[in-house]
C-alpha positions as CSV (number, residue, x, y, z in Angstrom):
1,X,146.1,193.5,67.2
2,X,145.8,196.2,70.1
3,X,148.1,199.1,69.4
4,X,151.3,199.2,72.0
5,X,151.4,203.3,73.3
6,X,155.2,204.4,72.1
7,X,155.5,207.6,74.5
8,X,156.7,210.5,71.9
9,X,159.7,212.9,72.5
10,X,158.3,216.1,74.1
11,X,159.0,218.5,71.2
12,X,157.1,215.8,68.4
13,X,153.2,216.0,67.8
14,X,151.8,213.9,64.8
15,X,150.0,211.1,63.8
16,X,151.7,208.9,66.3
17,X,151.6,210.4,69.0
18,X,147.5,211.0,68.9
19,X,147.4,207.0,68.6
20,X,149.4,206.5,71.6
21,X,147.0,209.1,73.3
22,X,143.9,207.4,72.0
23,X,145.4,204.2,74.0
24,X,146.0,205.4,76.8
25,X,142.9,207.5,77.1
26,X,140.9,204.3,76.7
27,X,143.1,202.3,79.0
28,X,143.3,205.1,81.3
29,X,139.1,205.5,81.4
30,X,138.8,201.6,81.7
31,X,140.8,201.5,85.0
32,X,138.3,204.2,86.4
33,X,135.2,203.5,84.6
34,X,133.3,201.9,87.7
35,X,134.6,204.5,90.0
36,X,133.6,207.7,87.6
37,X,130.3,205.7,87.3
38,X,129.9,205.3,90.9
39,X,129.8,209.1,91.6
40,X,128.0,210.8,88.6
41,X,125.4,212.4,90.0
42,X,124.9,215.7,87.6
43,X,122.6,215.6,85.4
44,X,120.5,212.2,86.0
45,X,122.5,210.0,88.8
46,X,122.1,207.4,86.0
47,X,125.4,205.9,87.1
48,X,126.6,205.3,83.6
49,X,128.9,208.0,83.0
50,X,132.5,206.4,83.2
51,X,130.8,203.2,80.6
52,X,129.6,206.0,78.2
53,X,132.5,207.9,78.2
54,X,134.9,204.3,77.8
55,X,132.5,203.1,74.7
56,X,132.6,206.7,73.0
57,X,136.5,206.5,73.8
58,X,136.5,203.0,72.6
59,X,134.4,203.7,69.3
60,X,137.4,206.7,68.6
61,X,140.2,204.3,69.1
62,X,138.8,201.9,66.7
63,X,138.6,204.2,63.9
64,X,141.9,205.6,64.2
65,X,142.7,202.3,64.5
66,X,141.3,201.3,61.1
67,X,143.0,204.3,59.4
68,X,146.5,203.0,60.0
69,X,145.6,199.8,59.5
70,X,144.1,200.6,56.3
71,X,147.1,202.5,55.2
72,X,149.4,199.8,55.8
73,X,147.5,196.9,53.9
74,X,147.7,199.2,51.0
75,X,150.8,200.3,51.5
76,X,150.6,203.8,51.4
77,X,152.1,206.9,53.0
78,X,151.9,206.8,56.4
79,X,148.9,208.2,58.2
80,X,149.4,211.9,58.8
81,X,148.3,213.7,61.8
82,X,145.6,215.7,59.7
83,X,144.2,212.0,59.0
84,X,144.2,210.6,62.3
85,X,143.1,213.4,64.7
86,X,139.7,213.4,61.7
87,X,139.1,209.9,62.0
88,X,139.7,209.8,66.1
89,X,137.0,213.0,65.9
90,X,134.9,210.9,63.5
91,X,134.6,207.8,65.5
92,X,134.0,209.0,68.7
93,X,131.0,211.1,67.3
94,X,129.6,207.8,65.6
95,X,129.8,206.3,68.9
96,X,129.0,208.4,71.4
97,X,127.1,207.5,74.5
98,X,125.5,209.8,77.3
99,X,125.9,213.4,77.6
100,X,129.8,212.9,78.9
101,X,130.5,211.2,76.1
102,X,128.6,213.3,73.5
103,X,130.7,215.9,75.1
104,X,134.1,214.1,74.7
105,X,133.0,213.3,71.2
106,X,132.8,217.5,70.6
107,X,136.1,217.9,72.6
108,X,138.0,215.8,70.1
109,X,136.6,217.6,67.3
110,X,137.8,221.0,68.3
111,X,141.1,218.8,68.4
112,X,140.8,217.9,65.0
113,X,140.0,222.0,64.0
114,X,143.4,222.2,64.7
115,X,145.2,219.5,64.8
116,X,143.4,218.6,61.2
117,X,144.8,221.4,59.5
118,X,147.2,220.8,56.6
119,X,150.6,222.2,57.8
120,X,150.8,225.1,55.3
121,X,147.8,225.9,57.2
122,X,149.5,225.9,60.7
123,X,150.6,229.5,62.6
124,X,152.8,227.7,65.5
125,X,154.5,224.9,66.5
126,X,154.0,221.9,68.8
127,X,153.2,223.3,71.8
128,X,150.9,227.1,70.9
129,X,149.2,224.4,68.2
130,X,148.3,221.7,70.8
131,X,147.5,224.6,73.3
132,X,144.9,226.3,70.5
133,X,143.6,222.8,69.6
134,X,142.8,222.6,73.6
135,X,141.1,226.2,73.2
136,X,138.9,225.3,70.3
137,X,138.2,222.0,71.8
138,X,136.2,223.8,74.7
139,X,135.1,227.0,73.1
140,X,133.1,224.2,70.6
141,X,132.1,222.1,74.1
142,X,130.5,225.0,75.3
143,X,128.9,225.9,72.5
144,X,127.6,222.2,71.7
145,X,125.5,222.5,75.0
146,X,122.2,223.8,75.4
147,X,122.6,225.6,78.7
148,X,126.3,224.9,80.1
149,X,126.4,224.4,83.8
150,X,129.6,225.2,85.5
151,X,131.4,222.9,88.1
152,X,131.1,220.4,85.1
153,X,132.9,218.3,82.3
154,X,133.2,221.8,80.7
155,X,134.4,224.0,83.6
156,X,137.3,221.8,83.4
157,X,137.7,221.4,79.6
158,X,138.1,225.6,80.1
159,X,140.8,225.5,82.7
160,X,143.0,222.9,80.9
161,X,142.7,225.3,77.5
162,X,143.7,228.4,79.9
163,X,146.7,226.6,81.2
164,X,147.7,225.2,78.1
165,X,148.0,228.7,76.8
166,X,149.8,230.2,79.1
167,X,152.4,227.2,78.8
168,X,152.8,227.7,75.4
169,X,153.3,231.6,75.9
170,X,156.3,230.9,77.7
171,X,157.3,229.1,75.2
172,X,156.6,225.5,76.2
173,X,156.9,222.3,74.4
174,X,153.8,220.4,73.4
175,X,154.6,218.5,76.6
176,X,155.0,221.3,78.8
177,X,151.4,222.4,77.3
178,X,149.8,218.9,78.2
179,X,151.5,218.7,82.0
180,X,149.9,222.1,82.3
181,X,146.3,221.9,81.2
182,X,146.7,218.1,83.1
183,X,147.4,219.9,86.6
184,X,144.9,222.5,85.7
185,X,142.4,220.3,84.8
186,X,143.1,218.2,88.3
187,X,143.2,221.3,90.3
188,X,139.3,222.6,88.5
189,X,138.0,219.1,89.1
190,X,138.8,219.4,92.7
191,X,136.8,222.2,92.6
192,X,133.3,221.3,91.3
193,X,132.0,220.2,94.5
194,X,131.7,223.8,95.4
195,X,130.6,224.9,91.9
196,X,127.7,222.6,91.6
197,X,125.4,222.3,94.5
198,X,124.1,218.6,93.4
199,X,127.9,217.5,93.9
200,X,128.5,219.3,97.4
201,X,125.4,217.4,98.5
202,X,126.7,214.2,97.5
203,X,130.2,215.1,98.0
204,X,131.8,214.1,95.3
205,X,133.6,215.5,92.4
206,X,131.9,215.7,88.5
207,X,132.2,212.4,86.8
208,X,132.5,213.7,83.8
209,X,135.4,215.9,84.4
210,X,136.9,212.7,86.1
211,X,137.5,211.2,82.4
212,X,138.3,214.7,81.1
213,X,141.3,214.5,83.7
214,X,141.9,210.8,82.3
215,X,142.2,211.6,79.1
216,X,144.2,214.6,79.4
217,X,146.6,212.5,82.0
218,X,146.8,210.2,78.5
219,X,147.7,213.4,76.6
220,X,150.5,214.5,79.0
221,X,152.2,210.3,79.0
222,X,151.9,209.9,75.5
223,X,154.2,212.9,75.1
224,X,156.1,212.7,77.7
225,X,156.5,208.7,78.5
226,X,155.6,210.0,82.2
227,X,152.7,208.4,83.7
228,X,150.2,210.4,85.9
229,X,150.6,210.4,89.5
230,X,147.4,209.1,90.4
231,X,144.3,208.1,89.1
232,X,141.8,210.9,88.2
233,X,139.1,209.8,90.9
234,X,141.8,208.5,93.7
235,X,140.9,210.5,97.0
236,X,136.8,210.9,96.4
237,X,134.3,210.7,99.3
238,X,131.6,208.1,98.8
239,X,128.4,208.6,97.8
240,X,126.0,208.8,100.8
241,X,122.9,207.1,100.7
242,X,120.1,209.4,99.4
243,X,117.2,210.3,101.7
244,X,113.6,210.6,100.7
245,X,113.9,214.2,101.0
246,X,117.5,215.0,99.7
247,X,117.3,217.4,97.2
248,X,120.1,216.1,95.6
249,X,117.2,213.8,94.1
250,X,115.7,216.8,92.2
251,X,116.1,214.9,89.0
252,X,113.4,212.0,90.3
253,X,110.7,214.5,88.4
254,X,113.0,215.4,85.8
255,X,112.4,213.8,82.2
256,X,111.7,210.1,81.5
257,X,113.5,209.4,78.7
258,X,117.2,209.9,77.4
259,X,117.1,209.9,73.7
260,X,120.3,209.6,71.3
261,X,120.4,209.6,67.8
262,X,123.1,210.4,64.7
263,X,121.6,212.9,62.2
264,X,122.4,213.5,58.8
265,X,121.4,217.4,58.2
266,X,122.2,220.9,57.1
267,X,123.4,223.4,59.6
268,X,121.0,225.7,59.2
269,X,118.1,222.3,59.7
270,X,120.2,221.6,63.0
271,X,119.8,225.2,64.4
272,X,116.0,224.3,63.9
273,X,116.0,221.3,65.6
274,X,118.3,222.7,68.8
275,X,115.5,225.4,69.4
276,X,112.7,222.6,68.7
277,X,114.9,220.4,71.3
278,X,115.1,222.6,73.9
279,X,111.5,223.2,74.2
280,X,110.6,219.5,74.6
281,X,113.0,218.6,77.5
282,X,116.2,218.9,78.7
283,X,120.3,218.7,79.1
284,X,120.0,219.0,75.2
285,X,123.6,218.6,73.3
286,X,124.0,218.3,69.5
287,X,127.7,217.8,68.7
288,X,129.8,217.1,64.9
289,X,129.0,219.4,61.7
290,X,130.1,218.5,57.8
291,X,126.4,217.1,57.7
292,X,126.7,214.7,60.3
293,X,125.3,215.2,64.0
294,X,125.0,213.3,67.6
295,X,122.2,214.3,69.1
296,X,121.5,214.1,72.9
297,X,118.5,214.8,74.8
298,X,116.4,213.8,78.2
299,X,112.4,214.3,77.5
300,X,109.2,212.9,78.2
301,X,108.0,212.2,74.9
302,X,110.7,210.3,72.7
303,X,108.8,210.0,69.7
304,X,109.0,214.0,69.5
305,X,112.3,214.0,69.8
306,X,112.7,211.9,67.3
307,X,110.1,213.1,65.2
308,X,112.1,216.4,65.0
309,X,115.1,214.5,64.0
310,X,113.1,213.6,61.0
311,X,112.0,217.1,60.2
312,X,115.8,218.2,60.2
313,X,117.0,215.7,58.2
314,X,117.7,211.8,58.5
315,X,118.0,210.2,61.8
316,X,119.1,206.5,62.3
317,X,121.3,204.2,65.3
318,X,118.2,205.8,67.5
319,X,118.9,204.6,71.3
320,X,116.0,205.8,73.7
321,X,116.5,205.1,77.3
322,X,114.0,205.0,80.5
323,X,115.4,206.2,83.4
324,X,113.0,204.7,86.2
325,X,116.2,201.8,86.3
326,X,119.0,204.7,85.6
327,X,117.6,206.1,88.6
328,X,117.4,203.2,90.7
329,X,121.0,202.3,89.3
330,X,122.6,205.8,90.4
331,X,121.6,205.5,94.3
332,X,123.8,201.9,94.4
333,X,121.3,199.5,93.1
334,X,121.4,197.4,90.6
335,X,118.1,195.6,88.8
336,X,118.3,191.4,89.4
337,X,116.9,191.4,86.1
338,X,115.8,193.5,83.2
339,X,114.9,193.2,79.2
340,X,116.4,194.6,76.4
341,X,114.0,194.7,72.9
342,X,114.5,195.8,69.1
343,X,111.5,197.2,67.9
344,X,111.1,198.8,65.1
345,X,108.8,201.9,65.6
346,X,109.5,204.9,68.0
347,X,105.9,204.2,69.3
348,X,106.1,200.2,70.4
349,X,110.0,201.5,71.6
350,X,107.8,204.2,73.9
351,X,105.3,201.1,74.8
352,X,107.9,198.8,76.1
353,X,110.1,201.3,78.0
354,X,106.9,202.0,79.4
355,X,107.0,198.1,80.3
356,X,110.1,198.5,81.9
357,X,112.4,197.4,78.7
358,X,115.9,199.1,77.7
359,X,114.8,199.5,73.6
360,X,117.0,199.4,70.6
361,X,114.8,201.1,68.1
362,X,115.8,200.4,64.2
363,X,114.3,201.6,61.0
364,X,113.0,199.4,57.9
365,X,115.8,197.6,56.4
366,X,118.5,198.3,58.7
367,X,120.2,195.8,61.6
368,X,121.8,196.9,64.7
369,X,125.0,196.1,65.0
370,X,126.4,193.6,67.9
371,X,128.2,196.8,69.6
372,X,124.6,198.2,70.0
373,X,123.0,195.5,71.2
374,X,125.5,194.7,73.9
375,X,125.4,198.5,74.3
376,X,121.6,198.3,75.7
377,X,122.4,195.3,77.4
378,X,124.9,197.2,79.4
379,X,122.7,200.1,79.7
380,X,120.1,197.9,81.5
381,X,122.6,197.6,84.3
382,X,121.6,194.0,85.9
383,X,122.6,190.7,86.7
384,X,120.2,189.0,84.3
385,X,119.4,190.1,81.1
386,X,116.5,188.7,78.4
387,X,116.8,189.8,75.1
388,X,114.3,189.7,72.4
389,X,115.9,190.6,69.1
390,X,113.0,190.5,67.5
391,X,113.8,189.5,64.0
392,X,115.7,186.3,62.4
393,X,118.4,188.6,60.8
394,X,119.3,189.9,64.1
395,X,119.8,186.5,65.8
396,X,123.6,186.2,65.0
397,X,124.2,189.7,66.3
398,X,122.1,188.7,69.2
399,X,124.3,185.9,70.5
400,X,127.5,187.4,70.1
401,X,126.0,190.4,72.1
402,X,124.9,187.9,74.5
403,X,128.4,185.7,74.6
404,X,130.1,189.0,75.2
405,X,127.9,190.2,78.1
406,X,128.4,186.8,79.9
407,X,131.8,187.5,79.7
408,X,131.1,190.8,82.1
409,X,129.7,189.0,84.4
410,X,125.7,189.3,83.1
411,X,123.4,186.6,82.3
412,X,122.1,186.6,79.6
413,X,119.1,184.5,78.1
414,X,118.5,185.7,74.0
415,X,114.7,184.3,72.7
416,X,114.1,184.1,69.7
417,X,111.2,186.6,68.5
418,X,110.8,186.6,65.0
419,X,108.7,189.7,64.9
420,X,107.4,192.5,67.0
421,X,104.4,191.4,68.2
422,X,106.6,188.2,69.9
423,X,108.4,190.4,71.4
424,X,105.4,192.0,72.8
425,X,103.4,189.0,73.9
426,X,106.6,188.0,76.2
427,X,107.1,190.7,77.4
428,X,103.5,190.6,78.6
429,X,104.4,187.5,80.8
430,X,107.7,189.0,82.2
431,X,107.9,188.3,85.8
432,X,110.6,189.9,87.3
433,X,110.4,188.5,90.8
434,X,110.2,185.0,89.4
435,X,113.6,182.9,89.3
436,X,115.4,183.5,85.8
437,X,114.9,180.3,84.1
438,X,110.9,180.1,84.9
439,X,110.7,183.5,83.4
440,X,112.9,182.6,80.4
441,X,110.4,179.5,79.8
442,X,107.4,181.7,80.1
443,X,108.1,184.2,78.0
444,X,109.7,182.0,75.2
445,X,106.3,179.9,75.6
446,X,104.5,183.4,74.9
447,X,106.7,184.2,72.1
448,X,106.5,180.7,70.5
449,X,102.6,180.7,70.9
450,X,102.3,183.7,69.2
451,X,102.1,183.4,65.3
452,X,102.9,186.7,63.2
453,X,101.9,188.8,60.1
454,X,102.7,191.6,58.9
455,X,101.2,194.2,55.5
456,X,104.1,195.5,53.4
457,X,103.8,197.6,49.9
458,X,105.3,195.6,46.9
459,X,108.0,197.7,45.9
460,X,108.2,196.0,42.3
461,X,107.1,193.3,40.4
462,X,108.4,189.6,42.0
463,X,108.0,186.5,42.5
464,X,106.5,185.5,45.8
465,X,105.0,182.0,47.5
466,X,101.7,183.8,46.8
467,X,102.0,183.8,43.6
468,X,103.3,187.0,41.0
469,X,103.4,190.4,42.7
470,X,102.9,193.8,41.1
471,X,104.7,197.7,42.1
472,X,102.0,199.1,44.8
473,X,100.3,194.9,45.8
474,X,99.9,194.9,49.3
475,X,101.5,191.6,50.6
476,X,100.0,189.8,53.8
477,X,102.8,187.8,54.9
478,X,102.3,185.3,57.7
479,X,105.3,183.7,59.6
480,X,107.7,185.5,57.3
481,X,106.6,184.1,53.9
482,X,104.1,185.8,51.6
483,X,100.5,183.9,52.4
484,X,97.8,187.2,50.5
485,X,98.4,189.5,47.5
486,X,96.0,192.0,47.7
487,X,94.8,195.6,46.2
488,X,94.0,197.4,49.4
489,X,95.0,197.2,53.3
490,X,92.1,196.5,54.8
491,X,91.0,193.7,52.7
492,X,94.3,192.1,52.8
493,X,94.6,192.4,56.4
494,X,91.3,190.8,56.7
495,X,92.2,187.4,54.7
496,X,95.4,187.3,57.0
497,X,93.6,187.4,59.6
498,X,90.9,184.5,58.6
499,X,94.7,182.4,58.0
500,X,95.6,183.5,61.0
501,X,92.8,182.7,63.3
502,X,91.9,179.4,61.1
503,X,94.3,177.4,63.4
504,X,92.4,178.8,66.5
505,X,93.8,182.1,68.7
506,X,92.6,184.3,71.9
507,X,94.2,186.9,71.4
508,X,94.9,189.4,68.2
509,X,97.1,192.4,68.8
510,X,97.4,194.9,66.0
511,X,100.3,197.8,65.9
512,X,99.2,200.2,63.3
513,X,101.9,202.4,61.3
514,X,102.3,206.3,61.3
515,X,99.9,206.4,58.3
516,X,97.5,204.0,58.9
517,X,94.2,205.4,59.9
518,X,92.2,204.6,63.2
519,X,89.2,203.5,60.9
520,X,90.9,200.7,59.7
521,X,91.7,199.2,63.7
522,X,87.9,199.7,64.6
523,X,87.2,198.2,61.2
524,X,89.3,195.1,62.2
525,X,88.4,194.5,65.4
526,X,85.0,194.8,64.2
527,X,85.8,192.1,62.2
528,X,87.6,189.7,64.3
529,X,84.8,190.2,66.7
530,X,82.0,189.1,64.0
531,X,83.5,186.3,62.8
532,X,85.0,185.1,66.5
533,X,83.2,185.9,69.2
534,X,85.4,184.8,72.2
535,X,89.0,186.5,70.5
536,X,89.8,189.9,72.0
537,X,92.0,192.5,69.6
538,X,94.0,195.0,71.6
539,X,95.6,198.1,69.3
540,X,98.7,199.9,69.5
541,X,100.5,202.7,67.6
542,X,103.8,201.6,65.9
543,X,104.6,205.0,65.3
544,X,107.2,206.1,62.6
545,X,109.4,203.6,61.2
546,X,106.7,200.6,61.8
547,X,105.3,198.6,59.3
548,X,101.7,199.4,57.8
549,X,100.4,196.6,60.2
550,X,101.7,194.2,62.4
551,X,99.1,191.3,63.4
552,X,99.9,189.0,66.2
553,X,97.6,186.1,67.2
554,X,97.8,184.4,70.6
């Protein structure tokens, strides 16, 4: 059950006390999440920054929610402060979302660096050790980002950790350390209108240093019992309409794509990949350590982004966003309707962003969680919502996503692709003018007319319904079951494709994998177009993490 904030006594800092702030930071940046999203501006006016900063919040509560909750069903000593500020740090760097949040996530970790330290370790009490933990938490903010701006979340990270210090000099409790960097923090937000000239123009303040204030105005009440005066965004002007010519839209030729992804990799592989990073795009931060890494960018090619990811080590939970709706999204408007598809290949996720689609990419053998999924549907920021999932293990995950989004307000239609290529053939048919239900219809009739196959590598010897499979068969499998054991690719994918196209088709679309040669495409349409004269074959690039070969017939 949700944990009840217990204000502390101003002289006590420990394990309860960060839960209470954890709650009230995610209380506190649920009250103004619409708000802080309705004025972010800086970097991409994306208007997303007050949900990214609640779900990263949110992702942090839950762990350190876990931890105590773990402790006490094996009734153990009770967490310590060392084990909840680590697990708070942990989650939120799991889950966060956006630059802002990929931020927070790095500003709790500096936390931790202190705060996490066994107390032999320790050189001051309550308030100097809160008052360093604010210090490190933006000396390691700064140094997560690429190329800091000021008049941002980070000019007022600073400002808090200056006041905080000089409260504790003068000997202040932990409490009198939190009020301070909390009016500081206040008092630099109001400033970042005249810091940042893409704010002046809009005149607002930063959105992201609106949840900063938040979150330290949870920090100050959970230590004090003393709730903030006002809500960090109360007394903002409103956004003005932009003009064709406004500056302020800068970003409209800025990079297309906002790529996220954790990494598991050295720190010496990371250093690579920042200097790789920053050469394909832009507002670049890569936040965490101990081997494990959020990474954050905005480019125009998403499959090198990723693609460096995989040099440095092992990416996975890969989220690439387009921001033609982000954009439309941060000047006030919101889509009537959008799509949100799995796909697994950074290539296909490329092709139906391109299409319009907010993409989940996943790699072989793993399923996105329901958190994810109604993640993207939330990133696609409209009043209707159809979701391919693209994959029968995903359906279950796919409904709660969409039960929970109806709750917000969305609706949402969830059809049920089985494979890639469905997902690909409805999305062909989309018509987002049309009414919802006609468009539903169509493009589950696209997806229902389409059969699939797909050419895996027999890992080890099995049974199959094609008979006995050996360690390096290649497997044709048609509708999900095993229909060709065969000895090379091409020959395989050629007596799929006679099954396929027994039973008639007009259509065959082929997504190739990463290591898949173009030869073998020309040699299968070649083919197809030998043996049926009046089926066209159209040929995409899966990129990395697709299958060998993905056959759809239509």
């Amino acid at each position: 059950m949700p944990h009840e904030p217990q204000p502390q006594p101003a002289d006590e800092l420990d394990a309860e006390a960060v839960r209470t702030w954890s709650s009230l930071a995610l209380a506190a940046l649920g009250r103004a999440r619409e708000d802080i999203d309705a004025i972010n501006v800086y970097p991409v006016a994306d208007a997303d920054t007050g949900t990214n900063l609640y779900l990263t919040a949110e992702s942090a509560d839950r762990a350190l929610a876990e931890t105590f909750d773990s402790a006490a069903r094996a009734a153990a000593a009770p967490t310590s402060l060392p084990e909840a500020v680590r697990a708070w740090a942990h989650g939120a760097l799991v889950g966060a979302r956006g630059n802002s949040g990929t931020i927070l996530a790095q500003l709790l970790r500096g936390v931790a660096d202190v705060l996490g330290a066994e107390p032999e370790g320790r050189q001051s009490g309550p308030g100097g050790l809160l008052a360093h933990a604010l210090t490190r938490a933006a000396e390691e903010a700064y140094a997560a980002v690429a190329h800091p701006v000021e008049g941002t979340m980070l000019t007022v990270a600073g400002a808090a950790a200056r006041a905080g210090e000089a409260a504790s000099a003068a000997a202040g409790t932990a409490a009198d350390v939190a009020r301070a960097a909390y009016d500081a923090a206040r008092a630099a937000l109001a400033e970042t209108p005249g810091q940042l000239a893409a704010l002046g123009r809009a005149g607002v303040v930063d959105a992201g240093g609106c949840g900063l204030v938040a979150v330290l105005g949870a920090l100050w009440q959970a230590l004090s019992g003393q709730e903030p005066a006002a809500e960090p965004v109360a007394g903002r002007t409103a956004v003005p309409a932009a003009r064709p010519d406004d500056p302020c839209e800068q970003h409209e030729d800025g990079p297309a794509y906002e790529v996220i992804y954790l990494l598991e990799a050295s720190e010496a592989a990371v250093a690579e990949l920042r200097a790789r990073l920053d050469g394909l795009g832009d507002s670049l931060v890569v936040v965490g350590g101990d081997g494990l890494w959020n990474v954050h960018v905005h480019v125009d090619d998403p499959g090198a982004a990723v693609e460096a990811g995989v040099v440095a080590g092992r990416p996975y939970r890969i989220r690439i966003t387009h921001f033609g709706d982000e954009r439309r999204r941060g000047r006030g408007e919101r889509a009537q309707r959008a799509v949100v598809a799995v796909v697994p290949g950074e290539g296909l996720a490329g092709l139906c962003a391109e299409a319009g689609a907010t993409t989940v990419l996943v790699r072989p053998g793993e399923v996105p969680a329901t958190a994810e999924l109604l993640d993207a549907v939330r990133r696609a920021h409209a009043r209707e919502v159809v979701l391919l999932p693209g994959g029968t293990e995903l359906r279950a995950a796919a409904a709660t996503a969409a039960e929970q989004a109806r709750a917000e307000g969305v609706r949402v239609a969830v059809i049920p692709t089985r494979s890639a290529v469905q997902g690909l053939a409805a999305l062909a048919v989309h018509d987002p003018d049309g009414s919802f239900d006609e468009d539903v219809v169509a493009m589950t009739a696209a997806a229902g007319a389409t059969r699939y196959g797909e050419l895996a590598v027999a890992e080890r010897q099995s049974f199959t319904s094609a008979g006995i499979c050996q360690a390096g068969d290649v497997l044709g499998l048609i509708d999900g079951d095993v229909a060709v054991i065969g000895a090379g690719l091409t020959e395989t994918a050629e007596a799929v494709l006679d099954r396929m196209l027994g039973s008639g088709g007009e259509l065959v679309t082929l997504v190739l994998g990463p290591e898949v040669p173009d030869a073998v495409a020309e040699r299968l349409e070649a083919y197809v177009q030998s043996g049926h004269l009046a089926v066209d074959t159209v040929t995409y690039r899966g990129g990395r993490y697709s299958a060998p070969l993905l056959i759809g017939v239509e």
